[in-house]
PyMOL Python script that loads the backbone (N, CA, C, O; Angstrom):
from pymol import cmd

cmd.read_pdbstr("""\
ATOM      1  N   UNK A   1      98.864 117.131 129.229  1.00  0.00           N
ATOM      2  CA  UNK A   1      99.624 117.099 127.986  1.00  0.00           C
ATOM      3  C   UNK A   1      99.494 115.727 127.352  1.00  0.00           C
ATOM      4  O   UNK A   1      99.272 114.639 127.884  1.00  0.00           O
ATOM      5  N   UNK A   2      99.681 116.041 126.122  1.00  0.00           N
ATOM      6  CA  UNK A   2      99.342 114.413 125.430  1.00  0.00           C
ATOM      7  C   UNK A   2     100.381 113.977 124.691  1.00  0.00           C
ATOM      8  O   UNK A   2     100.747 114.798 123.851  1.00  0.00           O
ATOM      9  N   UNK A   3     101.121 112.725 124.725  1.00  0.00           N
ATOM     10  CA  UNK A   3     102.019 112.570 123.748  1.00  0.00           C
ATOM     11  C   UNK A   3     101.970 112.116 122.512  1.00  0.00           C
ATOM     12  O   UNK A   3     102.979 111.711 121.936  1.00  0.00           O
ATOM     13  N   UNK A   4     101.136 112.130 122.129  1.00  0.00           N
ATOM     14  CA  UNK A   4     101.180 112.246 120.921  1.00  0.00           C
ATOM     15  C   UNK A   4     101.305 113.673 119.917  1.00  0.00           C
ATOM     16  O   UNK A   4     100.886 114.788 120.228  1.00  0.00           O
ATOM     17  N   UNK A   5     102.064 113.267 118.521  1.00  0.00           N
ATOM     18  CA  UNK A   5     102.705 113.964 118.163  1.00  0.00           C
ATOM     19  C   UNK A   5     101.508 114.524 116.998  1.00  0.00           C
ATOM     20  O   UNK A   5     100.888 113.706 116.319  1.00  0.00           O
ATOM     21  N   UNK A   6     101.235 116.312 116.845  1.00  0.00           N
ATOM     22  CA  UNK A   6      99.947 116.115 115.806  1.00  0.00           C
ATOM     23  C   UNK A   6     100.883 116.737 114.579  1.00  0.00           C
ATOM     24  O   UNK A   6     102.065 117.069 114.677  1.00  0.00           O
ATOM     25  N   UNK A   7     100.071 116.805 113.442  1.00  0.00           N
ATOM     26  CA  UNK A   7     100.368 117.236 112.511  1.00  0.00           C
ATOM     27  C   UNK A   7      99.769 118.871 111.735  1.00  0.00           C
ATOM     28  O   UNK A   7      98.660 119.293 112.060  1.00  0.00           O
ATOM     29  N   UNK A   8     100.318 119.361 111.101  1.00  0.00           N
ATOM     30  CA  UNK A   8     100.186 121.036 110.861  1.00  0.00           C
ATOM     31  C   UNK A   8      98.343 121.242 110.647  1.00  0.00           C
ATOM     32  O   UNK A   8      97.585 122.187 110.863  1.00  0.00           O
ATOM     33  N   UNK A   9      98.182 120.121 110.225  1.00  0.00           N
ATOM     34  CA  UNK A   9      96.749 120.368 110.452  1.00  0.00           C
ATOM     35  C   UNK A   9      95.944 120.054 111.586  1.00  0.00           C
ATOM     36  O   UNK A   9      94.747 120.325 111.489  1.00  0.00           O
ATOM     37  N   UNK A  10      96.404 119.484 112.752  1.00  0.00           N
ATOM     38  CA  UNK A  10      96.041 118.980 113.957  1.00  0.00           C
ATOM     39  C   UNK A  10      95.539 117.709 114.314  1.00  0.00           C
ATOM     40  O   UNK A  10      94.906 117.510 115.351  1.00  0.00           O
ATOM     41  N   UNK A  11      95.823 116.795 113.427  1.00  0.00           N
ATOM     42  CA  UNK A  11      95.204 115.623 113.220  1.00  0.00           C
ATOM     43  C   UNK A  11      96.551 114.608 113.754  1.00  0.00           C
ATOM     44  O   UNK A  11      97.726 114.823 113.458  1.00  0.00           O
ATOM     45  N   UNK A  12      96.312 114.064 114.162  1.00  0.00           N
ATOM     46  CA  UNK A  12      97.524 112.809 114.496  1.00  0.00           C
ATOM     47  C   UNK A  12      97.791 112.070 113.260  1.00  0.00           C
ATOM     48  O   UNK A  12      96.902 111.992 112.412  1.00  0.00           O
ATOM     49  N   UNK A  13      99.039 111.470 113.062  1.00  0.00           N
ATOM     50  CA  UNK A  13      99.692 111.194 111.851  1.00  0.00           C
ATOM     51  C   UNK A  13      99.086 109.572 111.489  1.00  0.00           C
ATOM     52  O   UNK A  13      99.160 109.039 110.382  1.00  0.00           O
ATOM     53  N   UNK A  14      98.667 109.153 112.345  1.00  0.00           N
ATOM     54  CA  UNK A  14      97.977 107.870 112.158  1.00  0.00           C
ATOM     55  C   UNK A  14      96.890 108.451 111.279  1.00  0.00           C
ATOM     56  O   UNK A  14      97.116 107.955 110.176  1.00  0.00           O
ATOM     57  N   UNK A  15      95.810 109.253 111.176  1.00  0.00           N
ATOM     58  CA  UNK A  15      94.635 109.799 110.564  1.00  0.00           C
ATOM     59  C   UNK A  15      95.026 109.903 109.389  1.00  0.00           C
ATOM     60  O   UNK A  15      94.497 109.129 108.591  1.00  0.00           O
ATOM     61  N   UNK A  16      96.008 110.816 108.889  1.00  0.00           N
ATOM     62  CA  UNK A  16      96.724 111.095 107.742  1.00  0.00           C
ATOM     63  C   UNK A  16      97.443 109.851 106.947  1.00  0.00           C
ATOM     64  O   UNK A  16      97.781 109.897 105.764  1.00  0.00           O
ATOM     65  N   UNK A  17      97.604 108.790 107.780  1.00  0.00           N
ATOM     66  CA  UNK A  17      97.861 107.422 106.686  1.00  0.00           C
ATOM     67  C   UNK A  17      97.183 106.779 106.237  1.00  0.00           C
ATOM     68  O   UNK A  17      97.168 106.025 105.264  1.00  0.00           O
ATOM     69  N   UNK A  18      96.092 107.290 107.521  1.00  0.00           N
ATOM     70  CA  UNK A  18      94.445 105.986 107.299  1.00  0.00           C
ATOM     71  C   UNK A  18      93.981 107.068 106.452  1.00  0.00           C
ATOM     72  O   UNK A  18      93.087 106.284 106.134  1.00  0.00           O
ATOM     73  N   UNK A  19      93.730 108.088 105.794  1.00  0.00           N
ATOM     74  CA  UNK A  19      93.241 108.550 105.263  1.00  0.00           C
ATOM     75  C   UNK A  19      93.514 108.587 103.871  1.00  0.00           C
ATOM     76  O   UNK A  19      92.679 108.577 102.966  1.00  0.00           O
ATOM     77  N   UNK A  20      94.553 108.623 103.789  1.00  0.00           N
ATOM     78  CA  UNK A  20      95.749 108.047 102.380  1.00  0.00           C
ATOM     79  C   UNK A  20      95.481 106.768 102.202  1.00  0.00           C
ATOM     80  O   UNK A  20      95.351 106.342 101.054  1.00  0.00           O
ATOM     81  N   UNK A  21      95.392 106.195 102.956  1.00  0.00           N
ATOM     82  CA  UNK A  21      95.269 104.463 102.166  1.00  0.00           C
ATOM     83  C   UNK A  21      93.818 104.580 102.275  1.00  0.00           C
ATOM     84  O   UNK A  21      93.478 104.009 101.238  1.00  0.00           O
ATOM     85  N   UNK A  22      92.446 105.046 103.008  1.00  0.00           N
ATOM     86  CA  UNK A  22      91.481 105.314 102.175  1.00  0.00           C
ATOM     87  C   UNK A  22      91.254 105.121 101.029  1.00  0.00           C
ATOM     88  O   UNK A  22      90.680 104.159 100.518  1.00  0.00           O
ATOM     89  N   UNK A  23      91.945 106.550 100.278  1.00  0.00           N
ATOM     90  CA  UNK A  23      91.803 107.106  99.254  1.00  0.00           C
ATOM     91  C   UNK A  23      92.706 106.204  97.870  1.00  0.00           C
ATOM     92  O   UNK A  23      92.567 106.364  96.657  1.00  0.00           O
ATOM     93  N   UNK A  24      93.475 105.408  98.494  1.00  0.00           N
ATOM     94  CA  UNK A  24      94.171 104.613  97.338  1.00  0.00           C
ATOM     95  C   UNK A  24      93.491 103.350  97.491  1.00  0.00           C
ATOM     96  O   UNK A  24      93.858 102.518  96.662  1.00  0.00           O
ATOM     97  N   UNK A  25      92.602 102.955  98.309  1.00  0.00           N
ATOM     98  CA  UNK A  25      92.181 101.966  98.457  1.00  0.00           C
ATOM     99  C   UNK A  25      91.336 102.128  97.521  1.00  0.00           C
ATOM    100  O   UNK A  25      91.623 101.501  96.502  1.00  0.00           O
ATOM    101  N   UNK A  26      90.042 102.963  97.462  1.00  0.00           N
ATOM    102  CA  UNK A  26      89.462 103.554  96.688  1.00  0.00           C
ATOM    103  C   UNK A  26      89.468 103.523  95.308  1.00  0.00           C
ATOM    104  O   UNK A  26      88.607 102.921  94.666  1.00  0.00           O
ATOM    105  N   UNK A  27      90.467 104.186  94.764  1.00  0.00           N
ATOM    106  CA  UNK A  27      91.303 104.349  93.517  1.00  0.00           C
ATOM    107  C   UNK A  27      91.432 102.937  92.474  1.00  0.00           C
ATOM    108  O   UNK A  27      91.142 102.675  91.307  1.00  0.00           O
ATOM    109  N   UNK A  28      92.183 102.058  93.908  1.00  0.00           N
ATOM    110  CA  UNK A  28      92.609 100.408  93.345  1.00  0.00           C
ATOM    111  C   UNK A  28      90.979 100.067  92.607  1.00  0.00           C
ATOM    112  O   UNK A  28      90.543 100.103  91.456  1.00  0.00           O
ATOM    113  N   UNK A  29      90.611  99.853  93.465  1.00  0.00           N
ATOM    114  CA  UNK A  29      88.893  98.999  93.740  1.00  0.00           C
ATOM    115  C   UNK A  29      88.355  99.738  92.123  1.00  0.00           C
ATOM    116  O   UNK A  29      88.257  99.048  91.108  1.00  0.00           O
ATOM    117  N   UNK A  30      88.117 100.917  92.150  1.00  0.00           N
ATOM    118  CA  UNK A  30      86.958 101.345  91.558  1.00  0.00           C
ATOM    119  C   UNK A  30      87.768 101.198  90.299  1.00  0.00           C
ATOM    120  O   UNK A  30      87.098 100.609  89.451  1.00  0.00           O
ATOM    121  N   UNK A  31      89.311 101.614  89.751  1.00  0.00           N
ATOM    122  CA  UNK A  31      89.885 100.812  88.471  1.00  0.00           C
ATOM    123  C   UNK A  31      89.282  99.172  88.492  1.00  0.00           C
ATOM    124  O   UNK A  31      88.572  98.689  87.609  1.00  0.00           O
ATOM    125  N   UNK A  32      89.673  98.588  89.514  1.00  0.00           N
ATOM    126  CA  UNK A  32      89.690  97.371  89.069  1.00  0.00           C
ATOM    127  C   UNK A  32      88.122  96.735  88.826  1.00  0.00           C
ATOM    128  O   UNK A  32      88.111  95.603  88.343  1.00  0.00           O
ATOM    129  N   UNK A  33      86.846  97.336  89.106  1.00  0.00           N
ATOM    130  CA  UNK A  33      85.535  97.640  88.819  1.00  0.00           C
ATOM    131  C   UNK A  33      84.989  98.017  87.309  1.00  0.00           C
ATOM    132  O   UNK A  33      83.887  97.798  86.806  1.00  0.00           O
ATOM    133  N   UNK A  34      86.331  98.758  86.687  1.00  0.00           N
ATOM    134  CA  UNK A  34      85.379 100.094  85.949  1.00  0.00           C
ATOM    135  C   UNK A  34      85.216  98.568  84.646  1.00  0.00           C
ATOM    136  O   UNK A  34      84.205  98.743  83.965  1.00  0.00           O
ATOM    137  N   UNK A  35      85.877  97.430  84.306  1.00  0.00           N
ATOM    138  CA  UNK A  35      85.408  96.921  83.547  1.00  0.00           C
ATOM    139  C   UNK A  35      84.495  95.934  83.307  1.00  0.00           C
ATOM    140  O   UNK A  35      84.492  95.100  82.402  1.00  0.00           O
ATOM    141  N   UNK A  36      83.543  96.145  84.406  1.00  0.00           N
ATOM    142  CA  UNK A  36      82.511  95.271  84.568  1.00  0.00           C
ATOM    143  C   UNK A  36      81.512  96.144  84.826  1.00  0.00           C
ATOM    144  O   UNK A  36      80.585  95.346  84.965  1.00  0.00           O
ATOM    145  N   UNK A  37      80.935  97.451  85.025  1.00  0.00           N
ATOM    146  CA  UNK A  37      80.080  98.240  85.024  1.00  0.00           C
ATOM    147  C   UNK A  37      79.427  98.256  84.008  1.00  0.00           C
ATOM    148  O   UNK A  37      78.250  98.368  84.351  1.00  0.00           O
ATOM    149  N   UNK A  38      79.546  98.185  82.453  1.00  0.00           N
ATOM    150  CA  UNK A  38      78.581  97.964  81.768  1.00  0.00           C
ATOM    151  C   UNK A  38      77.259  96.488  81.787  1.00  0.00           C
ATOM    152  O   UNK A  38      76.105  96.291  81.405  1.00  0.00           O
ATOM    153  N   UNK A  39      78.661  95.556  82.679  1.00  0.00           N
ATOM    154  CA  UNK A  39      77.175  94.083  82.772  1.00  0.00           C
ATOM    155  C   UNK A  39      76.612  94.436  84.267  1.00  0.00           C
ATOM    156  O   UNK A  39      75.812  93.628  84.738  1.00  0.00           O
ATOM    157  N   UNK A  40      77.034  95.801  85.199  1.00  0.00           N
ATOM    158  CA  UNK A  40      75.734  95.984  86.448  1.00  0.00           C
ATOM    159  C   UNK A  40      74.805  96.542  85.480  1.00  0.00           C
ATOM    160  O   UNK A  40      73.676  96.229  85.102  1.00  0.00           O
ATOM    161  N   UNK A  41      75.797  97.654  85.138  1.00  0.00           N
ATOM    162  CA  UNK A  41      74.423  98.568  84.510  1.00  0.00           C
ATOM    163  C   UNK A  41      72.943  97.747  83.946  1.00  0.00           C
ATOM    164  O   UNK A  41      71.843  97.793  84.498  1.00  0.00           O
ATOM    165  N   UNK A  42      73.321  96.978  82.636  1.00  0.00           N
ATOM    166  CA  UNK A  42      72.654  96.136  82.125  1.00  0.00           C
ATOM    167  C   UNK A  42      71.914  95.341  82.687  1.00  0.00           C
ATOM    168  O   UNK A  42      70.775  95.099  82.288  1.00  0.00           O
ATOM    169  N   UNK A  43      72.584  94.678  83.958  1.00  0.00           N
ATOM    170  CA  UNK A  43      71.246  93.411  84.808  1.00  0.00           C
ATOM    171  C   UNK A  43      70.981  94.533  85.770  1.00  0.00           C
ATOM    172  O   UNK A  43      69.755  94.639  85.805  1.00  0.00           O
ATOM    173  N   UNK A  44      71.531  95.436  86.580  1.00  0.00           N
ATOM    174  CA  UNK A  44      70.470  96.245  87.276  1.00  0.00           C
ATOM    175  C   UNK A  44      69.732  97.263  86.777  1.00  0.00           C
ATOM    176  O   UNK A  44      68.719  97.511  87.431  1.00  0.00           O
ATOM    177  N   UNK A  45      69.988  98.135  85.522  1.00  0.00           N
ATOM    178  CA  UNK A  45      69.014  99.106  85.467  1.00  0.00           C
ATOM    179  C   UNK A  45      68.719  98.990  83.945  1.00  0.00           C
ATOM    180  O   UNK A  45      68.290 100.019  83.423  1.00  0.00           O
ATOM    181  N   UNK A  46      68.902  97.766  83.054  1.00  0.00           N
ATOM    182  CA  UNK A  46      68.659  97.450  81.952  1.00  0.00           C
ATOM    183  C   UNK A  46      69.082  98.729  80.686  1.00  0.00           C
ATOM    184  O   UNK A  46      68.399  98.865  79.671  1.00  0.00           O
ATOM    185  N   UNK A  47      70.303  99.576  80.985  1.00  0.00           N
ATOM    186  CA  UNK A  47      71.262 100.641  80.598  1.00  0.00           C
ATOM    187  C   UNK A  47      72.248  99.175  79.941  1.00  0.00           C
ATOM    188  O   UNK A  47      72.765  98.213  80.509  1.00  0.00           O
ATOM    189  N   UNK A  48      72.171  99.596  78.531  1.00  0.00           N
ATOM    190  CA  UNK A  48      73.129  98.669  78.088  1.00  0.00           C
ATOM    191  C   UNK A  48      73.763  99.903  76.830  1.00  0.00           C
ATOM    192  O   UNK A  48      74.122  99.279  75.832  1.00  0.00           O
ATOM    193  N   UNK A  49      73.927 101.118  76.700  1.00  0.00           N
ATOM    194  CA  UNK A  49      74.524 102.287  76.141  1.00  0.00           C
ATOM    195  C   UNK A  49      75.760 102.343  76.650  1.00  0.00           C
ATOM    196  O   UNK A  49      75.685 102.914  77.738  1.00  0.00           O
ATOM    197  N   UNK A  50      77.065 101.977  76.357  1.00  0.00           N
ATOM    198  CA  UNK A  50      77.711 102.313  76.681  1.00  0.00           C
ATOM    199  C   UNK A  50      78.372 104.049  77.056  1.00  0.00           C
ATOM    200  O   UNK A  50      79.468 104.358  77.523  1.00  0.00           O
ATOM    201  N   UNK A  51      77.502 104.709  76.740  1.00  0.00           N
ATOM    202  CA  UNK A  51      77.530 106.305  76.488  1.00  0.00           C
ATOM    203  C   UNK A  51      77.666 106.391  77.951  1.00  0.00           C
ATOM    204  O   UNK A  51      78.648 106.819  78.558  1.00  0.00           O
ATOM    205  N   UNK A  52      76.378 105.857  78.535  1.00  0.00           N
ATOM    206  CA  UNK A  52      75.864 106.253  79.490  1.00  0.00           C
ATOM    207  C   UNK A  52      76.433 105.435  80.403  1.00  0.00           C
ATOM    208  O   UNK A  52      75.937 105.799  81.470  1.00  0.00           O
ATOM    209  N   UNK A  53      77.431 104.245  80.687  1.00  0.00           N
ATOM    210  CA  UNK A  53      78.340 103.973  81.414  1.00  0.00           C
ATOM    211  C   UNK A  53      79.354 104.947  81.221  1.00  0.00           C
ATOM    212  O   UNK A  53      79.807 105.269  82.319  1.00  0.00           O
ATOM    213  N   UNK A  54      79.918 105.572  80.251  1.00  0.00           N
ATOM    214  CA  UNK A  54      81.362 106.348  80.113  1.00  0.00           C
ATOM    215  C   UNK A  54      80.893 107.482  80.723  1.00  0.00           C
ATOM    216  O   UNK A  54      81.701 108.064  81.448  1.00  0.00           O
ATOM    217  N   UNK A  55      79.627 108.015  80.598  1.00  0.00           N
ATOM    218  CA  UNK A  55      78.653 109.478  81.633  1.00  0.00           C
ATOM    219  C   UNK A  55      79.303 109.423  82.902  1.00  0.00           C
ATOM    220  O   UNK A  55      80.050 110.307  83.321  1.00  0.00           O
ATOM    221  N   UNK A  56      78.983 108.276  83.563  1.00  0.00           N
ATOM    222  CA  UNK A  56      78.581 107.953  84.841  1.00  0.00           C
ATOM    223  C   UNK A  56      79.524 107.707  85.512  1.00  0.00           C
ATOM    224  O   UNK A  56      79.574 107.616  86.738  1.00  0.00           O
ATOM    225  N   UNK A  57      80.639 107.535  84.473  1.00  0.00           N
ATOM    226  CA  UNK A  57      82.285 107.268  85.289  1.00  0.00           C
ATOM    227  C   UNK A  57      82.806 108.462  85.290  1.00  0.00           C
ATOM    228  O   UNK A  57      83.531 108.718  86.251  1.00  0.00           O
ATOM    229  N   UNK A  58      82.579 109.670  84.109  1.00  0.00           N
ATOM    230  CA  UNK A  58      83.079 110.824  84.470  1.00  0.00           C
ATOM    231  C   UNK A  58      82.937 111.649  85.041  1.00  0.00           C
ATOM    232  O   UNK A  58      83.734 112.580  85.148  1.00  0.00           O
ATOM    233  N   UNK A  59      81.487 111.510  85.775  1.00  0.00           N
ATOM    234  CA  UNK A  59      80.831 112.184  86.770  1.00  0.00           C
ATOM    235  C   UNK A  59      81.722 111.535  87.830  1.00  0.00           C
ATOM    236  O   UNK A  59      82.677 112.116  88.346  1.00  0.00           O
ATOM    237  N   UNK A  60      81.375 110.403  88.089  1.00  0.00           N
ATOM    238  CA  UNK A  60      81.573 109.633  89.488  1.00  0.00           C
ATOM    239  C   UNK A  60      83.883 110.348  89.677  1.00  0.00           C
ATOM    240  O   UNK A  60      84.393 110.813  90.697  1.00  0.00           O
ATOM    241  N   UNK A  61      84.267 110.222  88.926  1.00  0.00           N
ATOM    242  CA  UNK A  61      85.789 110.541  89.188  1.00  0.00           C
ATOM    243  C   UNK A  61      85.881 112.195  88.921  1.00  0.00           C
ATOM    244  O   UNK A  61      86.492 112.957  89.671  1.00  0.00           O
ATOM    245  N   UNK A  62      85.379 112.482  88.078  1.00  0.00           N
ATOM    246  CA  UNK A  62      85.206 114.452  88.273  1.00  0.00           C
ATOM    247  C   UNK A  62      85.091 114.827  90.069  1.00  0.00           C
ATOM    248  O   UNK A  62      85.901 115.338  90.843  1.00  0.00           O
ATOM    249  N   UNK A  63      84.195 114.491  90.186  1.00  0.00           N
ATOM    250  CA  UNK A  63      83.308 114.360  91.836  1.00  0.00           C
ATOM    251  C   UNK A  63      84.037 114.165  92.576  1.00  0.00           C
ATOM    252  O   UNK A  63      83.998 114.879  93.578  1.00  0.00           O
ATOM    253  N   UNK A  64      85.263 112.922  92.467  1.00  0.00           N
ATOM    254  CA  UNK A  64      85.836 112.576  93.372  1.00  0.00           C
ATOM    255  C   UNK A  64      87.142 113.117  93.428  1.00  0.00           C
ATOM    256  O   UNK A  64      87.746 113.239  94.493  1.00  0.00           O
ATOM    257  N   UNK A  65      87.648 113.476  92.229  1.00  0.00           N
ATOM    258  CA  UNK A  65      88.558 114.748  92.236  1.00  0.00           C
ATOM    259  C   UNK A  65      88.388 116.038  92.637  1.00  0.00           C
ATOM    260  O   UNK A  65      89.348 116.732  92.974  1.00  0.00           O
ATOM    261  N   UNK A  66      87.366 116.394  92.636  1.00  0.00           N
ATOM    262  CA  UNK A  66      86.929 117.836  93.283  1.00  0.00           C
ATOM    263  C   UNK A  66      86.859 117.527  94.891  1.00  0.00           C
ATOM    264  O   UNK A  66      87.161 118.472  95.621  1.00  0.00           O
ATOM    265  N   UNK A  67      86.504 116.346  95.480  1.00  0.00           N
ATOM    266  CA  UNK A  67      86.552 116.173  96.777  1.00  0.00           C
ATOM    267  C   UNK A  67      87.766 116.119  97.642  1.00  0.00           C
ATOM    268  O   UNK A  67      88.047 116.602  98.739  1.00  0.00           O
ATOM    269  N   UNK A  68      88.501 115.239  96.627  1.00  0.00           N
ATOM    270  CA  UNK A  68      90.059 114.893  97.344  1.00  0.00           C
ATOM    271  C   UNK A  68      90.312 116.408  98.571  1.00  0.00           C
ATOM    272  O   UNK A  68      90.249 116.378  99.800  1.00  0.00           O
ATOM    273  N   UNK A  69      90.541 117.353  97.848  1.00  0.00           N
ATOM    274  CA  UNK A  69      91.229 118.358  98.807  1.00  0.00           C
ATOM    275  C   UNK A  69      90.084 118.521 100.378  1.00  0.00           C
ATOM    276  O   UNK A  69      90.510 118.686 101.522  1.00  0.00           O
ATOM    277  N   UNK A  70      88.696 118.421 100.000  1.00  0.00           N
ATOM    278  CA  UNK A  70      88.021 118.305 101.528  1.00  0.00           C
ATOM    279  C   UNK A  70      88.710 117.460 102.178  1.00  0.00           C
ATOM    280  O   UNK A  70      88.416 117.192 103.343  1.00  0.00           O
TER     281      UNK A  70
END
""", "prot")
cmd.dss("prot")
cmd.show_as("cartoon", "prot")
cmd.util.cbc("prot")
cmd.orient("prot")
């Protein structure tokens, strides 16, 4: 028998916090990113359209909203 205590999904409750602060860790970072992506774009792939930075963020957070529930 193990003492530890699991949760309805079978995962120990430690997993489920580290997994939550993951995901807000995540969140923080890539806001605090999104206003400097037009000067990567520009010195790494010489993309200076802002179109195509605003593309690439709605893909990239669409994506990552559809993932959350996996």
């Amino acid at each position: 028998m193990t003492s530890a205590k699991s949760s309805a999904a079978g995962r120990p409750p430690r997993a489920k916090a580290v997994l939550i602060a993951v995901v807000g860790l995540h969140l923080v970072a890539e806001t605090a990113l999104t206003p400097f992506l037009p000067q990567l774009f520009d010195r790494l792939y010489a993309i200076d359209d802002p179109g195509a930075t605003g593309l690439y963020l709605w893909v990239c957070r669409i994506v990552g909203l559809a993932a959350l529930p996996l």
